[in-house]
N, C-alpha and C positions, 0 to 999 in steps of 0.2 A: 525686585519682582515686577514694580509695574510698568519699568524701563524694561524687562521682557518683554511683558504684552504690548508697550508701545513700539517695541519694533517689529512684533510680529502681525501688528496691525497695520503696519507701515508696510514688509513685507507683501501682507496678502493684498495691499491697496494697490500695489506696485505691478502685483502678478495678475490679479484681473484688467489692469490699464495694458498689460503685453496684451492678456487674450483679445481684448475690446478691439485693438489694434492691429492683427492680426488678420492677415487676408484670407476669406473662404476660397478652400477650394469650389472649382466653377468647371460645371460640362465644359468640355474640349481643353481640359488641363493636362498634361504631360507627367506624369505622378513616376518617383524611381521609387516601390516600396522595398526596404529589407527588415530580412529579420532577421537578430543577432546570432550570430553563432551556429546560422540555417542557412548560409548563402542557397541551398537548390532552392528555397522560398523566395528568392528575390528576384523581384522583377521590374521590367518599364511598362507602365500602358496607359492608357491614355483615359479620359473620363467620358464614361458615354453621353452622348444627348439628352437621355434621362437621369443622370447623376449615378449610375454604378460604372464600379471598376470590378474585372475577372481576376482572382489571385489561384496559382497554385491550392487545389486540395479544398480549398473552400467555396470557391465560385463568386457568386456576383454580389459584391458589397455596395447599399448607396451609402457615398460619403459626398456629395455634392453639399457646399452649402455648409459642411465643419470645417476648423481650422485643423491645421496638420495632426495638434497634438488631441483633439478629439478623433479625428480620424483612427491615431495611432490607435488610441484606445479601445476603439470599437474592433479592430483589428485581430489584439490581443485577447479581446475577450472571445472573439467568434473561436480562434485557435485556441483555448481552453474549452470552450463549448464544445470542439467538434474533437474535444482529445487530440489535439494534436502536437501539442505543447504544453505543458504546466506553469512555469512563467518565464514566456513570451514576451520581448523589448524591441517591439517595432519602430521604426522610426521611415520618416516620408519626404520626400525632399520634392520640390517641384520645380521638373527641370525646363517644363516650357507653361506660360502661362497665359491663360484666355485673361485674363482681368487686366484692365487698363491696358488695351491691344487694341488697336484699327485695322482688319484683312484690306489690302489693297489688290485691286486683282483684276484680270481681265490684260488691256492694252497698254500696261506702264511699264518700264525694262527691267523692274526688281520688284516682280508681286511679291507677298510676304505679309507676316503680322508688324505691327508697327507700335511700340509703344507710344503712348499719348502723355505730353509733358509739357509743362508750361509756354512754352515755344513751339509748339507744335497740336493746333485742334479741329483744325478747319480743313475744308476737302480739299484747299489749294497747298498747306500745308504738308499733305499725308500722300500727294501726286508729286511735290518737291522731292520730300523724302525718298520714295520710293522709285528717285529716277528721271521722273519726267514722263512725259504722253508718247510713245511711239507711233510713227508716220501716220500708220493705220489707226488710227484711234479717233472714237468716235468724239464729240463734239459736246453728245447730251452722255453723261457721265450722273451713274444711278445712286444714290446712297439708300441704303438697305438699315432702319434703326433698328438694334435689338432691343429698345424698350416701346414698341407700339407696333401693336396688332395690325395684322395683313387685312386688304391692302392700303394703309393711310402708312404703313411704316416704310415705303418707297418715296423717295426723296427724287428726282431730275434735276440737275444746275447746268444749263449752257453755258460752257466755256467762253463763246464767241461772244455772252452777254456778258460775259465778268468782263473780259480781257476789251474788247473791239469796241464795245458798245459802255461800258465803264459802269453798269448795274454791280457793282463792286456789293449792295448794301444786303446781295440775296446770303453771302457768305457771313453774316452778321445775326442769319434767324435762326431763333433756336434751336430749331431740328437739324439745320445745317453746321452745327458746332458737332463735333464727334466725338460719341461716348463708349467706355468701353463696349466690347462686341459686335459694335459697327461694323459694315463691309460697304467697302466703297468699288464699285463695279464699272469699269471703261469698257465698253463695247468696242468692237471693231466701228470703224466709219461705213455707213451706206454708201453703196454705190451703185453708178448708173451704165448703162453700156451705152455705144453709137458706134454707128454700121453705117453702110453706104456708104456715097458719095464724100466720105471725107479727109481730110491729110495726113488726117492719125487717126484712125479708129479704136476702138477698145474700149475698155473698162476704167471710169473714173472715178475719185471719190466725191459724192454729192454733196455741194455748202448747202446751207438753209437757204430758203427761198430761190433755188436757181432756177432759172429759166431756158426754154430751148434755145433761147439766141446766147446767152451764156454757157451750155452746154456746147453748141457745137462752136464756139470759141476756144474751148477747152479741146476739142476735136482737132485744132488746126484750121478750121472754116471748113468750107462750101468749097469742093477743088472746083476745077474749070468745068466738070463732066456733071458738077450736080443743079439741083434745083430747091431754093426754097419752097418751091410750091407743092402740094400733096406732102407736106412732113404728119406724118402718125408714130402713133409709141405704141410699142404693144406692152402691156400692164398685166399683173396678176389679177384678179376679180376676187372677192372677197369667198368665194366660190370654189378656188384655187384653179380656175380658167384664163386661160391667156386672152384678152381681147385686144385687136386691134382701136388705135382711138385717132379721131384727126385734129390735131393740134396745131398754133399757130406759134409764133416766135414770141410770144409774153405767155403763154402757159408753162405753168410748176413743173418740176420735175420733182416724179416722186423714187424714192428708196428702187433698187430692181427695177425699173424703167428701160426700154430698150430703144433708141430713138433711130429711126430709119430714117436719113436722106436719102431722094430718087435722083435718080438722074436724068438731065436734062433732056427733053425730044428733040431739041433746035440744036 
């Protein structure tokens, strides 16, 4: 008798260490629920932002935050509640999972959720994964924390300071390790345009700190027909007004910049 109760003490020690261990479902989880022997009950949907899910006949349940088999439960009893079933054996399978996920997104060649695993934590990690940076992709690459309040939970890391410049230690801070529900966000690259007088005109992508003499080097130069003199950029104004501005060959170029070389009067 008391090698029963020591195994069934054994048992239930066993069965609470499953539950304990057990992953909550979490908003933006992929949920197939069925119900036995009711296929028209069974459905896929997804967990809303507030933690319910819509089911057939009963409407919106929160189960964010239970494991499966409380889930089930609650499940079973609402379809007993609402007479729908007498007894009801639900069961929840989850077929896509926010928990322990990184969204990668924006300018890399395989956006996507990305699971986070010991080899993989860091934003140079989860841009590897997922590809690598496409042509167009911008430079400052945003991480978005889902455990800190807007807006301190916006992250910025310069690529061109990890990589060119060897600030290697920014990928090291804590905010900058990635936790589940992270999104990591790559902008297209800014870009500037140049007109006139030059041997390529067009639209280019703009490096940090570049300059109108590095600009219109990026142009092809100065053809025979132009002039460094009278160079202006016409810029957006904070205003959303176009201004014209006169600028010399060590001023910035900024994001949307339009650089006009003239041509020569001689």
């Amino acid at each position: 008798m008391f090698k029963t109760i020591g195994l069934l003490l054994v048992l239930s020690c066993f069965s609470q260490m499953a539950l304990s261990q057990e992953t909550p479902i979490q908003p933006g989880d992929v949920l197939k629920v069925s119900v036995y022997g009711n296929p028209d009950l069974t459905t896929e949907t997804e967990v809303s932002s507030t933690g319910f899910i819509n089911l057939p006949l009963l409407g919106a349940i929160e189960i964010a935050h239970l494991i499966s088999s409380q889930a089930s439960e609650k499940i079973e009893q609402r379809l007993i509640e609402q007479k729908v079933l007498k007894n009801p054996q639900v069961i929840i399978v989850v077929l896509e999972s926010k928990t322990n996920t990184v969204s990668v997104l924006g300018q890399v060649k395989a956006p996507g959720k990305y699971k986070i695993n010991a080899g993989a934590r860091t934003l140079v990690d989860f841009i590897a994964i997922a590809g690598g940076l496409n042509p167009n992709a911008s430079k400052d690459i945003t991480i978005i924390k889902a455990d800190l309040p807007s807006p301190a939970n916006k992250i910025t890391l310069n690529m061109e300071q990890i990589f060119v410049d060897g600030e290697t230690d920014v990928l090291t801070m804590e905010n900058a390790l990635l936790q589940s529900g992270d999104i990591i966000y790559v902008p297209e690259a800014p870009v500037f345009y140049i007109y006139g007088k030059v041997n390529r005109p067009g639209s280019f992508l703009l490096k940090r700190e570049m300059t109108v003499a590095q600009a219109i080097a990026l142009g092809g130069g100065i053809s025979s027909a132009g002039t460094t003199r009278g160079l202006s950029i016409r810029r957006k104004s904070k205003s959303g007004k176009f201004i014209d501005i006169k600028v010399n060959e060590n001023t910035l170029i900024q994001a949307n910049d339009t650089l006009y070389i003239n041509e020569s009067i001689f």
